[in-house]
N, C-alpha and C positions, 0 to 999 in steps of 0.2 A: 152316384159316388164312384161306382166299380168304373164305369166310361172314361170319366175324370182324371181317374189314377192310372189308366191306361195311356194315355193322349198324357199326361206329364210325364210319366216313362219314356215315350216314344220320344217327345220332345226334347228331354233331357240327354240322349242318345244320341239324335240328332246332331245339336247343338255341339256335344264333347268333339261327335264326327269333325264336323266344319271347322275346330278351334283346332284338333289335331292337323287336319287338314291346312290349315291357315300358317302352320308354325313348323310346317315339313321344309326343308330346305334343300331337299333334293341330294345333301351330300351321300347319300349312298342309292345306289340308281337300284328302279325296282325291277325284281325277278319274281317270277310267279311261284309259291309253295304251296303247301297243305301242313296243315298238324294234325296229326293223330290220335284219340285218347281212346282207352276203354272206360266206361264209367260204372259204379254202383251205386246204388241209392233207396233210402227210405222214401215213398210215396205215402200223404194221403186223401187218396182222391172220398170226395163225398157229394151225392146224387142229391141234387136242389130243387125241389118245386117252387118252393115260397121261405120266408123268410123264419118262418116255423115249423114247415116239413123237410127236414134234413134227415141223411142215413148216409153215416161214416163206414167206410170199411178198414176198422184198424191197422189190419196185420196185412202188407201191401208191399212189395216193393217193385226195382225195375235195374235190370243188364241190360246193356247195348255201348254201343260206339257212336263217336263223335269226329267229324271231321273238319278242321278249319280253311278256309280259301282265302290265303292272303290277297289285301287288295293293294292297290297304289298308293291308298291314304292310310297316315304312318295312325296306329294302334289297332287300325280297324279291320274284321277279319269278318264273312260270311259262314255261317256253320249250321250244318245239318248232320243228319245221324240216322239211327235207329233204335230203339231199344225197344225192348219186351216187358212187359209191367204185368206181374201178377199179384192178383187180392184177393182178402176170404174177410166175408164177412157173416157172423150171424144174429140173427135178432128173433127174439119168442116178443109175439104180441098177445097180451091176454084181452080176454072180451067181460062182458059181464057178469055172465053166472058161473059160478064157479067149478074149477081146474079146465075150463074150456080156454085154447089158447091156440095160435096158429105158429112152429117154428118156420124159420127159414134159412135154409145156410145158403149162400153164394160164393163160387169160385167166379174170377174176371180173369179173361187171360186179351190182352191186346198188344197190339202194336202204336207206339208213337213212336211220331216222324218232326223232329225242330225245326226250325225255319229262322234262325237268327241275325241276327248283328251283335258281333260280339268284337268290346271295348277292352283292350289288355294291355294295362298303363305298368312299367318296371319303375317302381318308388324307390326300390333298396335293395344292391346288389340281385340276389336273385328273387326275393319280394316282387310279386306283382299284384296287381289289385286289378279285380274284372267287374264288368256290365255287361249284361244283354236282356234285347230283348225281342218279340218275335211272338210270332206262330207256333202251335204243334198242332200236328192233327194227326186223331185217334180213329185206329180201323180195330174194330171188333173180333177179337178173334172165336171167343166165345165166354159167354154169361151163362155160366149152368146153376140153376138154383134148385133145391132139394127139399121139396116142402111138406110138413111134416102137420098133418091136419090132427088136431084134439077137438074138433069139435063134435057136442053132442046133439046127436040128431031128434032128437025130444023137441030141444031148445028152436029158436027162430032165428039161431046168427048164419046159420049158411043159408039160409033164404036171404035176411037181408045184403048181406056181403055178394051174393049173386046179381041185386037187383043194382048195386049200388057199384061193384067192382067188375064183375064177371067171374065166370066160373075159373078160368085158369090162374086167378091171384091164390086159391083156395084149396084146388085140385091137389090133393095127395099125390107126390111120384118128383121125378126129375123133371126139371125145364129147362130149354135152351132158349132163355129172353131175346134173343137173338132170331135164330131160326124159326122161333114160332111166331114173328111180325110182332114182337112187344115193345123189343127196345131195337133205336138205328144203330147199324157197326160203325156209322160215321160220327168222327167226335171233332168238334173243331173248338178250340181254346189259346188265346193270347194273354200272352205274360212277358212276367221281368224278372229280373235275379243280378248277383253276383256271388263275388268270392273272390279269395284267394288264394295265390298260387307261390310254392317255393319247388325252386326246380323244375320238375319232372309231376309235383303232386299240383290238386288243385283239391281246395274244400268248398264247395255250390249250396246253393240255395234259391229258391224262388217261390214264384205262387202264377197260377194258370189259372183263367176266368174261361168258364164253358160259355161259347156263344152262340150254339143251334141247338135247339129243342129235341130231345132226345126219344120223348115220348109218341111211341105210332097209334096208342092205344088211348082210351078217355081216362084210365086211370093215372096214366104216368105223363101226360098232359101236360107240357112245359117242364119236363124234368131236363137241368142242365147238369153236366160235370164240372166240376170244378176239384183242385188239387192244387196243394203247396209238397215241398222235396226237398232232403238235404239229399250229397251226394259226394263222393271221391271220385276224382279221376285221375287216371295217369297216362299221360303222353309219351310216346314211345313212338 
């Protein structure tokens, strides 16, 4: 389904491209620009193994800029960027006997980098309506997780959780799932969005499907990113 909805995004993009392109009449001869915007936005990205192991990190967001590369074909504009995305999430897993429980807090601090085509139709006076859609890809900057071990050693749950997870899922202290070989700094996700635009402002939305396996470890094993965003930008 997720494959599907991508490949009819792309296509739709496309298609708007070629029709734009079809109905360009050339009366104003092309010159090369850029657009500029800074952007803000709510992120929220959540780690997928299966369709029932999910883990959201609420409280998320991301700053950076965005630059547009005017092309010859009339709407259609090439845009990359950069912003910085930072997330906190925490989750307490309780076990079975009881107040025995594992907390875990996570700070995410990365880098995404867009990779667009982006569609930017003027419907009404200064009114515009946008498309894009595209690549981003996620460089790791750091995953520090702070795990906070209740279990009681009478009991058999850190034996089985060793045999079954390893010891560093469980490990009292700080971790960097990054530099310790847990999780890849490399993220790669393709999506779609729009929005609109008045003036100088733009209000964005989209949704980014994770497509490389995240996981270096047997526990996190096919873990994808995946995130949707709203967002303002302003061109200047």
């Amino acid at each position: 389904m997720t494959k599907r909805l991508i490949i009819i995004c792309l296509l739709v993009v496309s298609i708007t491209a070629l029709y734009a392109r079809g109905n360009d009449k050339d009366t104003i001869p092309y010159h090369f620009d850029t657009k500029w915007r800074i952007e803000l936005g709510y992120t929220q990205p959540y780690l997928r193994q299966s369709k029932e192991n999910r883990s959201f990190a609420p409280y998320s967001g991301r700053l950076g800029f965005t630059v547009d590369f005017v092309l010859p074909i009339d709407y259609l504009t090439v845009q990359t960027g950069l912003y910085y995305s930072l997330s906190y999430d925490y989750t307490r897993q309780k076990y079975v006997y009881a107040n025995e429980y594992l907390g875990q807090e996570t700070w995410m601090h990365d880098l995404m980098i867009p990779a667009r085509l982006n569609l930017d139709f003027n419907i009404w006076r200064k009114l515009h309506l946008i498309f894009f859609a595209g690549p981003e890809f996620g460089i790791g900057m750091a995953r520090v997780q702070y795990t906070q071990n209740h279990l009681n050693a009478a009991n058999n749950t850190a034996e089985v959780l060793r045999n079954t997870m390893g010891d560093k899922f469980f490990t009292d202290g700080k971790h960097d799932l990054y530099s310790e070989g847990i999780i890849r700094r490399f993220n790669f996700m393709l999506g779609a969005g729009g929005g609109i635009q008045w003036d100088h402002w733009q209000l964005l939305g989209g949704y980014d499907f994770g497509l490389n396996d995240l996981g270096k470890t047997r526990q996190y094993r096919g873990l994808k990113q995946w995130q949707w965003y709203v967002a303002v930008a302003y061109q200047f």
